[in-house]
N, C-alpha and C positions, 0 to 999 in steps of 0.2 A: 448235524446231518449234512451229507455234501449235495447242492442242487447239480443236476447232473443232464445235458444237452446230448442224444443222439443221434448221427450223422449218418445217413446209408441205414436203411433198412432192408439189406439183401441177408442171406443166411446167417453170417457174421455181425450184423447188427443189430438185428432180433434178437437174435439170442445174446448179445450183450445188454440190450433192453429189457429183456425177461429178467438178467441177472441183475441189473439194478433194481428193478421195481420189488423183488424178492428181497433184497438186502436193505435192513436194519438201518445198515449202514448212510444211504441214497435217498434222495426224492427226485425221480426223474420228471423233470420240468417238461420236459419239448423232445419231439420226434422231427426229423426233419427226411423227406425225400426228395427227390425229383418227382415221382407222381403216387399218389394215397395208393399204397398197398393192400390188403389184404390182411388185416392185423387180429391177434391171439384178443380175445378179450378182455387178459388182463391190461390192456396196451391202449385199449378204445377211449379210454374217456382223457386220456394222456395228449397235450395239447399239442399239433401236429399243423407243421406249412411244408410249402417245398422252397420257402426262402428261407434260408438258413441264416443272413445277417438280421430280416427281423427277429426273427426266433430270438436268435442268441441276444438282441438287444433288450427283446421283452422278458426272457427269461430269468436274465443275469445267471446264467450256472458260474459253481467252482470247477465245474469238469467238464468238458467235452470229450468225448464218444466218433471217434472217424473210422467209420467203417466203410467209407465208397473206394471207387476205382486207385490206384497207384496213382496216377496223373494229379490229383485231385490234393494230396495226400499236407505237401508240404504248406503250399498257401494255408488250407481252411487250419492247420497246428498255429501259425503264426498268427493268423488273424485272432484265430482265440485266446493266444498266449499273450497277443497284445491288450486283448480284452479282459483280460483278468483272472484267465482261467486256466488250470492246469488242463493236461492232454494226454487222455490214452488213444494210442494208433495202431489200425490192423497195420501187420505188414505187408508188404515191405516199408519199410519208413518214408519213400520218396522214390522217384524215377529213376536220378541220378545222384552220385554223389554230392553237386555243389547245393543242391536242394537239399537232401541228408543234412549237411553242415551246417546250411541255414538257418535248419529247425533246430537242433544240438544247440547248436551261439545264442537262440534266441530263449530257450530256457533256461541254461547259463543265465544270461545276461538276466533278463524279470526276476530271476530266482523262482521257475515253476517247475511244477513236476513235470517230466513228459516220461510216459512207460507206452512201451512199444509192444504189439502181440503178439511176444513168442510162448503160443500156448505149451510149450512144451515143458517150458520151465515150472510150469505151475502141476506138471504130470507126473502125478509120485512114481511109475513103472518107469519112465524115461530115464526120472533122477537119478532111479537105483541103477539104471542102466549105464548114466552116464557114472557113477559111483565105482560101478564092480568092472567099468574100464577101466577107471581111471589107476584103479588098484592093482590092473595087472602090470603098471610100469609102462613107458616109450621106450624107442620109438614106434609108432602105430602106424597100420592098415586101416583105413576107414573105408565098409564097403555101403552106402546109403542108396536108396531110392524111392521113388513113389509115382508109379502110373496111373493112370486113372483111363477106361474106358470110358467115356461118356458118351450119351446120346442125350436125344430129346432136350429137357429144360437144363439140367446138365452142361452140356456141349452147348448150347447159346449163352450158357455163364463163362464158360471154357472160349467163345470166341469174341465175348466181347472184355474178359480180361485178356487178351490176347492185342488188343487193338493198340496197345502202351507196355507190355509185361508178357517176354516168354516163360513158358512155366520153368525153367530153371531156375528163374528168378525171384517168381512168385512166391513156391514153393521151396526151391533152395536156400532163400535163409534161414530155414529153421534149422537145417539138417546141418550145411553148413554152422550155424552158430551151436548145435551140440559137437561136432567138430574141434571146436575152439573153445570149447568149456572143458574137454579131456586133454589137450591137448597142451594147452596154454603157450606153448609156442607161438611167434611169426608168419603167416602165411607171407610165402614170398613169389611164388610163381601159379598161374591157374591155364590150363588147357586145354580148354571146350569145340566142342561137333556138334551140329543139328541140322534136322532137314525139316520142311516142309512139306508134308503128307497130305494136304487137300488142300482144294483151288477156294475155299470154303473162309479162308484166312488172306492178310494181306500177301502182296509176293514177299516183301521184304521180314515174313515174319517165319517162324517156324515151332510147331508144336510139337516137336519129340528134338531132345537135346540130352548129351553129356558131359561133365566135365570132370580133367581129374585137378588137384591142389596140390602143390608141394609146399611142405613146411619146414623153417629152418632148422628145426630137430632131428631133421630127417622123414617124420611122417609124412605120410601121403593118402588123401582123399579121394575117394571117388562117387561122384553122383550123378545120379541119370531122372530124369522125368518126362512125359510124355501123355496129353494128352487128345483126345479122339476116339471115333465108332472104330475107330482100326486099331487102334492099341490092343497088345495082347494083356492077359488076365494072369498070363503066366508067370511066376515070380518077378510078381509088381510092387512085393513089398519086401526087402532088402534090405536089413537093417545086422551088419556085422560090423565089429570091432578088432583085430589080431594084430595081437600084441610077442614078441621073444619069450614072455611068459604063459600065451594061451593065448583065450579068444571069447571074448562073449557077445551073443545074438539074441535078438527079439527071435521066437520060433513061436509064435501064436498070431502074429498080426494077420496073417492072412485069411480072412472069413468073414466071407458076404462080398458082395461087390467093389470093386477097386473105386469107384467114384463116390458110394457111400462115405458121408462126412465122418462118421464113427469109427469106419476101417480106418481112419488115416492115422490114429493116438493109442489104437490098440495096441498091448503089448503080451497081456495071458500071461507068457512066461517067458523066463530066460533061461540062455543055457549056456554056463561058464564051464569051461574048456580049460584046464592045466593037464600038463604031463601026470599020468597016474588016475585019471578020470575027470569024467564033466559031473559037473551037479545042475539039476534043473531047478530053479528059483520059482514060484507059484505064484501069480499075482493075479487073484480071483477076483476083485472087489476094484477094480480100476476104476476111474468115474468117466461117464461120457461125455460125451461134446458141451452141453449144457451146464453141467457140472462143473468141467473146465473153464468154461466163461464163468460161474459162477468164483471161482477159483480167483482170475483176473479182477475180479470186481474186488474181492476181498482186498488182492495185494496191490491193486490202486487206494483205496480207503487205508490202509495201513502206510504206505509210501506217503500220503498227504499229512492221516491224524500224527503220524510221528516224525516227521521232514526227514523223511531216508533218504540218504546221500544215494543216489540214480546214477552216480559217475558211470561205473564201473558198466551199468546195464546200458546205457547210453554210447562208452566207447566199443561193447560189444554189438549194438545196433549196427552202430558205422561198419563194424569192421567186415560182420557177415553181409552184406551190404555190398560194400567194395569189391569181394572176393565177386559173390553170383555177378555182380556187373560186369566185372572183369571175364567171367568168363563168356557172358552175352558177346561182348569186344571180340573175344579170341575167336568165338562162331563165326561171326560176322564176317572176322578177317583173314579168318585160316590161320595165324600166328600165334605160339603162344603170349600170353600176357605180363611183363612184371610189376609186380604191387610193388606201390610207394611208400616210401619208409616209415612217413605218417598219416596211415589208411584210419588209425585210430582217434587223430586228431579232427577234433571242429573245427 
């Protein structure tokens, strides 16, 4: 059984703690926050500080659980991976790149697992999606998005990830990294816009942004996020692919609220698009948020009981990564950006 340490107990880490304590798999030792939450039941009698090095000293887990702020992200992997213990990380993996590479080298080096949270991968409707892309042939159209109106408890989540992380970032490596799963090309160029919408945020920061990606196959990506009380509702969820041979879209995502955590992985259905007709793909039985964390747990337990070679998911962490950075840079400075020719490397 893997003793299991988690880190941030905001939406994200609950429910990665719901999925440990569920799985067979896990014995989750220790909760750790900044201040005692408000916890599920099954979670209460689950031993809990907001120092997170006694914890992990008393605890001894084989796995740590980071679920707090971006900022936070890369120390508490390394402290842990110094400690003994492999590492699953919400994303984004780190603030910046040289912090990204730090954490990458330093599980290399111990020989620990480190798997990053891109729940997406663990989302059978995505899969298929990224699947009946990938089968219409490149070069591709990538058209992505994901706004979010927020208010109330929402938008004070939305402004205090914002204090280190614009949502293109945030939120961009997912999107970006199914990007480069259909793709498998080079990202070589990124071109991003944002502005700042309320006085509510720092000056230097801004919550509605775009960017597009040029790949050396010739694809080219585009993604927009945006969030706030002023965001519109109105196709906030954007998920196409067009390809010389056709085109396929998520056409169910959109139902319920943009800021709802379950809008964000829905998919319903798909609708693939060749010359001669579309056919609609059904996907009635999708799993939700919880679900998906529960998903993550498994394929952390599986990455450790059988020492899965992590390369590949790791030089894909970096790479989406690099890319949303890069296009933060181009915001920032009005210019486009060019990625370095080893964005993949630690």
């Amino acid at each position: 059984m893997i003793r299991v340490l988690v880190i941030g107990l905001g939406n994200m880490g609950l429910s990665h703690a719901l999925a440990y304590h569920a799985s067979p798999d896990f014995e989750l030792v220790g909760l750790v926050n900044r201040s005692r939450p408000a916890l599920p039941e099954a979670l209460r009698e689950v031993p809990f500080s907001e120092d997170f090095s006694s914890l992990m000293a008393a605890s001894e887990p084989d796995l740590v659980c980071i679920a707090t702020y971006t900022e936070s992200h890369a120390e508490l992997a390394i402290t842990a991976m110094e400690a003994g213990a492999h590492v699953f990380v919400e994303k984004p993996l780190a603030e910046n790149m040289a912090d990204a590479r730090r954490v990458v080298e330093t599980a290399r080096r111990l020989e620990r697992k480190l798997v990053v949270g891109y729940i997406l991968r663990v989302h059978p409707g995505w899969q298929r999606f990224i699947d009946e892309a990938r089968d219409l042939g490149g070069p591709y159209v990538f058209r992505l998005n994901l706004n979010q109106q927020s208010s109330g408890a929402e938008w004070e989540v939305h402004k205090a990830l914002m204090r280190s992380t614009p949502p293109i970032v945030d939120c961009g490596v997912h999107y970006v990294d199914v990007m480069c799963q259909i793709t498998d090309a080079r990202p070589r160029e990124v071109r991003g816009m944002g502005l700042r919408l309320t006085d509510e945020i720092a000056f230097d920061m801004y919550n509605y942004g775009h960017f597009q990606v040029l790949f050396d196959d010739g694809s080219v990506g585009w993604y927009e996020a945006g969030w706030g009380p002023m965001i519109s509702e109105t196709a906030y969820f954007v998920k196409d692919v067009i390809a010389p041979a056709g085109s396929v879209s998520i056409v169910a995502g959109e139902a319920g609220k943009s800021a709802e955590i379950d809008n964000h992985t829905r998919v319903g259905a798909l609708r693939v698009h060749r010359e001669g007709g579309d056919r609609l793909i059904d996907l009635p039985d999708e799993p939700g948020h919880q679900a998906l964390c529960d998903a993550e747990a498994a394929l952390v337990a599986d990455a450790i009981a059988h020492d899965r070679d992590l390369s590949r998911h790791m030089r894909d962490a970096l790479a989406s990564l690099a890319i949303c950075l890069a296009a933060d840079r181009s915001v920032r400075s009005g210019r486009p950006v060019t990625l370095e020719e080893d964005i993949w490397e630690a």
